[in-house]
N, C-alpha and C positions, 0 to 999 in steps of 0.2 A: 639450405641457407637459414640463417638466424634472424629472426622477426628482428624488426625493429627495438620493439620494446625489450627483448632478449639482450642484444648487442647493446642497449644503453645498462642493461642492469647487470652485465658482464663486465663493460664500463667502469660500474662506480663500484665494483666485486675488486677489482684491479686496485684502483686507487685507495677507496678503503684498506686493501693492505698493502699499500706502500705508505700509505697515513701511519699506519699502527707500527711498520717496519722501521721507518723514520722516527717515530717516535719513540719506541725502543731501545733505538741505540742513539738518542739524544739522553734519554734517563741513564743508560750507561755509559755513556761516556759522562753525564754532571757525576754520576756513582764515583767515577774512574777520578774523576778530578778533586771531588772532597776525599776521596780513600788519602789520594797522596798527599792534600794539605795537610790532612789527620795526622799525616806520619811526618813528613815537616814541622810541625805542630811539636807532636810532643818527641822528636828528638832534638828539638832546640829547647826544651823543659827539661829534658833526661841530664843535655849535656850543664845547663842553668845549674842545675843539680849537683852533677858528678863529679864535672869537670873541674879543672881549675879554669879561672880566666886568665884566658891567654891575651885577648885581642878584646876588650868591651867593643869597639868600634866594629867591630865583623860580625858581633852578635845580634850589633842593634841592629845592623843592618838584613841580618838573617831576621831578624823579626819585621822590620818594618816591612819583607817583602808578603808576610803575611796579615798584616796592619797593624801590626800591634807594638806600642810605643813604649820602648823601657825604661824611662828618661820617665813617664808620666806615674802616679801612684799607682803598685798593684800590690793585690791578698793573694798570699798562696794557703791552698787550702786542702788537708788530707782530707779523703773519706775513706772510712773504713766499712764494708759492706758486704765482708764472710761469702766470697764466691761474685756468683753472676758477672762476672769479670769485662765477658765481651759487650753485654748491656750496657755495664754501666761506662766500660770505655766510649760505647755508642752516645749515651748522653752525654759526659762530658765533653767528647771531642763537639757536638753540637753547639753545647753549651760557652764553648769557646769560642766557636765560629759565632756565631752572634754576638759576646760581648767584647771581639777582638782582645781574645786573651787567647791561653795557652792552655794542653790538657794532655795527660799521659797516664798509661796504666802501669802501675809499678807494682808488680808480686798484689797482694792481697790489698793492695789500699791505689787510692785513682787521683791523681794529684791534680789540680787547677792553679792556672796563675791568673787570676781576673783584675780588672781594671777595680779599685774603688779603697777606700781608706777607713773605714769600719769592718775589724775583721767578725766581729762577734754577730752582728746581725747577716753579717753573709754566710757565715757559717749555720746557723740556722736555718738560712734559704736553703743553701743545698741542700743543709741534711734531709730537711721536709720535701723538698722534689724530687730528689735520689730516691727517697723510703718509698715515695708516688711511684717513681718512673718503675720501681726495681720491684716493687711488691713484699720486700722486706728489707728491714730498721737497717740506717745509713748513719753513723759517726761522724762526725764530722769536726777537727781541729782546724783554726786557721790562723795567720800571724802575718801582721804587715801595719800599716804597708810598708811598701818597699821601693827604691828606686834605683834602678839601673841597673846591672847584671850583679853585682857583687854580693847583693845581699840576699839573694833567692834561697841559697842551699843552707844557710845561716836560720830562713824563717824557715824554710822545710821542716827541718829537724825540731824547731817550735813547736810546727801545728801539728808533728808526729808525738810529741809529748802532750800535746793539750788531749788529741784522739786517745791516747793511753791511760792519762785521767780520768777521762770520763767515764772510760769502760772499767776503770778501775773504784769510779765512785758511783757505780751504779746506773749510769745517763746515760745510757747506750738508745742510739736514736735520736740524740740531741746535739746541736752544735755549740760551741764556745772560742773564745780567744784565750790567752792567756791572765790577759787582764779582768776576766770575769770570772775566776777560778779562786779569788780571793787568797788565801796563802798559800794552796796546792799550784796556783797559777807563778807565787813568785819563785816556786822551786821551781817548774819546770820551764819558766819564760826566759828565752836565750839572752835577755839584757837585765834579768834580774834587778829589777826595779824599786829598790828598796824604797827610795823615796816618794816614789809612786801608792805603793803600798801602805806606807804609813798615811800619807794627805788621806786616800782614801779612807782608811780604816780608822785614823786615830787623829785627823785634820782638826775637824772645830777643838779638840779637847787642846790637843798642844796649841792653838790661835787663843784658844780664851783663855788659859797658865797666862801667852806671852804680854797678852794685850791689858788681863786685868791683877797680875803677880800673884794668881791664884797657886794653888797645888792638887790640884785635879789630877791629874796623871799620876802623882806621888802617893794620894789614894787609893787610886785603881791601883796601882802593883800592891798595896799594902790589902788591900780587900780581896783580890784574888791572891797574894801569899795566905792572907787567912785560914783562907776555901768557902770564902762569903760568910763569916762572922762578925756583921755590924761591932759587937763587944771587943773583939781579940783585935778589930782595925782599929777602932777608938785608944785599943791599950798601947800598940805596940808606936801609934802617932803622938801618944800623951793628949789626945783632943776628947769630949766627949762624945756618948753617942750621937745626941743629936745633931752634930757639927758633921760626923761621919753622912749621915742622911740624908742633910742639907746637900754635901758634898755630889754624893751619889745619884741625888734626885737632880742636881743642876746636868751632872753627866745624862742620863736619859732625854732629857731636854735637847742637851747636842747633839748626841748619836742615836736616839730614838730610843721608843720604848723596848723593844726588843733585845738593847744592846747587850741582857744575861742571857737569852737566849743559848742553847750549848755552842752552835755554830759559830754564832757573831761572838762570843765571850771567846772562843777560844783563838780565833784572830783579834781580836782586842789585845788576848795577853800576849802572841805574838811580835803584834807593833809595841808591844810596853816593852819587851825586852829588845827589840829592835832597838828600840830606841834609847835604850837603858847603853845598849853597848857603843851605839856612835856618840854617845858621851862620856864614855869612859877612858 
């Protein structure tokens, strides 16, 4: 026969694995149940995507049963991450599930549709928690926001262009929108924003022409046709130099010191001709 103390510690031998047993297949079955919201998840993004919309109302509804509101603002966001694929579908679908948004792995780039209305600063979260999670550099395009099903597949294609710029302008590792890509952003931003573009790039100058009947813009195209010859812009305006100067120096004032800079001058001459043709 088994001592007492035997039979008590046979006892909690027992229980101890049905503890561990029990809790085994509690983890697998919570495993079992985020696997298939995952996949829920992103073939209601796949289809967002692929699809046409047939039925908005079946969709929303196919989202609200995983809580996520299409009616409310979201960013859809590419990351592009050369591999590691099942990782990073792991973080993303995560990543979903906590901001009740949406997440799918598509071929070599991992798409999200999150809740929020700055896409530029959320593209940079990714990209830096992705490069974290994944152990190497995460791309990151995003474009939004967006509401209601119709416009999803419309920003996809966006924030697939914005990911292609980047990597194409050297920023690999980093995130952007379209809107912060300055004129590479209005080629490839699926609303083409010209007037967006200009307020940004070329705003105080054309506000100070309208408000004080200056010619400050009429300048800048004449000083960049030159190739920045103070003398040849004085000749070809019939003003003297120092009139050109004056002119020039008030511009830096509005657009900052930088605005010769090769970057920012060559989106300056951009909005000058931008703007040269909606008035023509």
């Amino acid at each position: 026969m088994l001592r007492a103390e035997d039979q008590v510690a046979d006892t909690d031998q027992r229980i101890l694995e049905r503890a561990a047993l029990v809790t085994a297949l509690l983890l697998l079955f919570r495993r079992s149940v985020a696997e298939a919201e995952g996949r829920v998840r992103g073939e209601l993004l796949d289809d967002l995507i692929s699809r046409p919309i047939g039925d908005p109302e079946a969709l929303a509804e196919r989202a609200r049963r995983v809580g996520v509101d299409l009616d409310a603002p979201h960013i859809v966001v590419v990351a592009r991450h050369g591999g590691h694929r099942d990782r990073a579908s792991f973080w993303a679908s995560s990543q979903a599930t906590l901001a009740h948004g949406l997440a799918d792995g598509r071929g070599e780039e991992t798409v999200l549709l999150l809740p929020g209305e700055a896409a530029g600063p959320l593209a940079r979260k990714v990209a830096a928690e992705l490069t974290i999670s994944l152990g190497t550099t995460a791309t990151v395009g995003a474009s939004g926001p967006v509401r209601g099903p119709a416009g999803v597949a419309a920003a996809h294609r966006e924030a697939q262009r914005c990911a292609d710029a980047l990597a194409a302008l050297g920023r690999t590792g980093d995130g952007a929108s379209a809107a912060e890509l300055g004129f590479v952003g209005l080629l490839v931003g699926d609303g083409r924003d010209v007037g967006g573009f200009l307020g940004a790039t070329l705003g105080p100058v054309l506000d100070y022409d309208t408000r004080r009947g200056t010619a400050l813009v009429h300048t800048l195209r004449a000083y960049f046709g030159s190739g920045g010859s103070l003398s040849r812009t004085a000749e070809s305006l019939h003003i003297h130099v120092n009139t050109v100067t004056q002119r020039l120096d008030r511009v830096g004032q509005l657009l900052g010191a930088d605005w010769q800079d090769p970057d920012r001058a060559l989106e300056i001459q951009l909005a000058l001709r931008l703007n040269q043709l909606s008035h023509d």
